[in-house]
C-alpha positions in Angstrom: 0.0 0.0 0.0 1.4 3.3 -1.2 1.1 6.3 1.4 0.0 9.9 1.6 -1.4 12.8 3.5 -4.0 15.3 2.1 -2.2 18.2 3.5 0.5 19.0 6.3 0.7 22.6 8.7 2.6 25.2 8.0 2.4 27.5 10.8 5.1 25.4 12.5 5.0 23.1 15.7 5.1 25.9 18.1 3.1 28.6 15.3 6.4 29.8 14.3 5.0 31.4 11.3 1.7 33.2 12.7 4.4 34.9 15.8 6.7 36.0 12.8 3.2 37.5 10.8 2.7 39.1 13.6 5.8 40.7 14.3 5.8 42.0 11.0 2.7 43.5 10.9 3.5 45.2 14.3 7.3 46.2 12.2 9.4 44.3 14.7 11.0 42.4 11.5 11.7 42.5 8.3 10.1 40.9 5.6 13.0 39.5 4.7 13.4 37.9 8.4 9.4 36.8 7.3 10.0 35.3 4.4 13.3 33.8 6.1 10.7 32.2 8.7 8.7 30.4 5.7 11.7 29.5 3.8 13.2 27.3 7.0 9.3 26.2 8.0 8.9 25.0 4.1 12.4 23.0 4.4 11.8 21.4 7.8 8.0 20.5 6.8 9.2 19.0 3.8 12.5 17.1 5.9 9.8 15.9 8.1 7.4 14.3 5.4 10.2 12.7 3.6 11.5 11.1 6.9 8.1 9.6 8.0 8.7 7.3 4.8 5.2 8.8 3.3 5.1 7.6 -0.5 3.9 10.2 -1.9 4.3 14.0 -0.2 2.3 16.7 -1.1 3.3 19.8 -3.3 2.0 23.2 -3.2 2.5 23.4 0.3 3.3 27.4 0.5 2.4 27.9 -3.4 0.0 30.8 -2.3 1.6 31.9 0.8 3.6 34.7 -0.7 3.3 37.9 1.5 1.2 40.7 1.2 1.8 43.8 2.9 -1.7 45.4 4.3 -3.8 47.7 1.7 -4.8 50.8 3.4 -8.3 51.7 1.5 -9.8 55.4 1.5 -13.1 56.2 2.8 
């Protein structure tokens, strides 16, 4: 039987990702140091999959998590 999982966090075991959104967003980082944060969350997530012996790991993990720096609309 060939293995799989349908998808796989990537906030990080301890939220790594969500305290480093949030430090950017309050400018206590760079968004370099963000996207530094996702880079080593994307490796480790994918280190960890490939070690569990899963036959098939998913892609597209972070495809979309690109980030956006907040609009400011006018009213």
């Amino acid at each position: 039987m060939k293995t799989s999982i349908v998808g796989y966090p990537r906030v990080g075991s301890l939220r790594e990702l969500k305290f480093a959104s949030e430090k950017y967003f309050r400018k206590e980082i760079t968004e370099t140091e963000l996207q530094e944060t996702a880079k080593t969350l994307r490796f480790e997530n994918l280190k960890a999959q490939k070690e569990s012996g899963l036959d098939f790991i998913p892609s597209n993990d972070f495809s979309s998590q690109k980030v956006y720096k907040p609009r400011t609309f006018k009213t």
